[in-house]
N, C-alpha and C positions, 0 to 999 in steps of 0.2 A: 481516598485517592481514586479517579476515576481513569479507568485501562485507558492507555492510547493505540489506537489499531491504525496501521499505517494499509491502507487499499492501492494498492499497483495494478492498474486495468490500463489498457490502452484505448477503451472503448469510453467515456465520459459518461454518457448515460447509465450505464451497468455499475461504474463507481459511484455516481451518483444517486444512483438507489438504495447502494448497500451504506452509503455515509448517511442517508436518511434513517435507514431500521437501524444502524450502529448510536445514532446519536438519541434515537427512540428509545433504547435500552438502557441508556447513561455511559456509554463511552463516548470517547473522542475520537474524530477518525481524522487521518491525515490523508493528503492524497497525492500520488505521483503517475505520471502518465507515460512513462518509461522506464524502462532499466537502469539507464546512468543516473537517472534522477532520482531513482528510489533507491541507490545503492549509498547517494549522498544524505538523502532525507534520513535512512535508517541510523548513520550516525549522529545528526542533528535530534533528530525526535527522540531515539532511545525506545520506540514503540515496545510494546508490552507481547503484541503478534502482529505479524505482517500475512495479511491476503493477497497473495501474488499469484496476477495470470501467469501461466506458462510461455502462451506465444505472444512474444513482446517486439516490436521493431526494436532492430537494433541488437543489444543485452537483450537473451532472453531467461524466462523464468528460469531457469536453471542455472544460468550461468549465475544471475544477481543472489539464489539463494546462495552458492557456493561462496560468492565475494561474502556475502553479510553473514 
C-alpha cells in the first residue's frame, strides 16, 4: 500500500519539489494550494500525513490543522 501525503503550500514551486522527492521515494503526494482546499482534500484523500505551511491566505495553517 503506498502512503498518500497530502502537501499544503501556497507557493507551487516549493510543492512542487517536495511531490517530486515524495513521488521519488514511492509515495503519493496530493496537492492543495490553500486552507479551504486542503481542509476538503483531507476528507476526500484520507492522507496517511499532511505537510502543511503555516502561513496560508486565507485558513491558515493552524486554523486547517485544528478543523482536520
Amino acid at each position: 500500500m503506498t502512503a498518500r501525503i497530502l502537501v499544503v503550500d501556497d507557493d507551487t514551486a516549493i510543492a512542487e519539489m517536495i511531490g517530486i522527492v515524495l513521488k521519488g521515494e514511492g509515495f503519493e503526494p496530493h496537492f492543495s494550494y490553500d486552507g479551504a482546499s486542503a481542509i476538503d482534500m483531507f476528507s476526500s484523500v484520507k492522507p496517511d500525513l499532511v505537510l502543511l505551511d503555516v502561513m496560508l491566505p486565507g485558513i491558515d495553517g493552524i486554523q486547517v490543522c485544528t478543523r482536520i
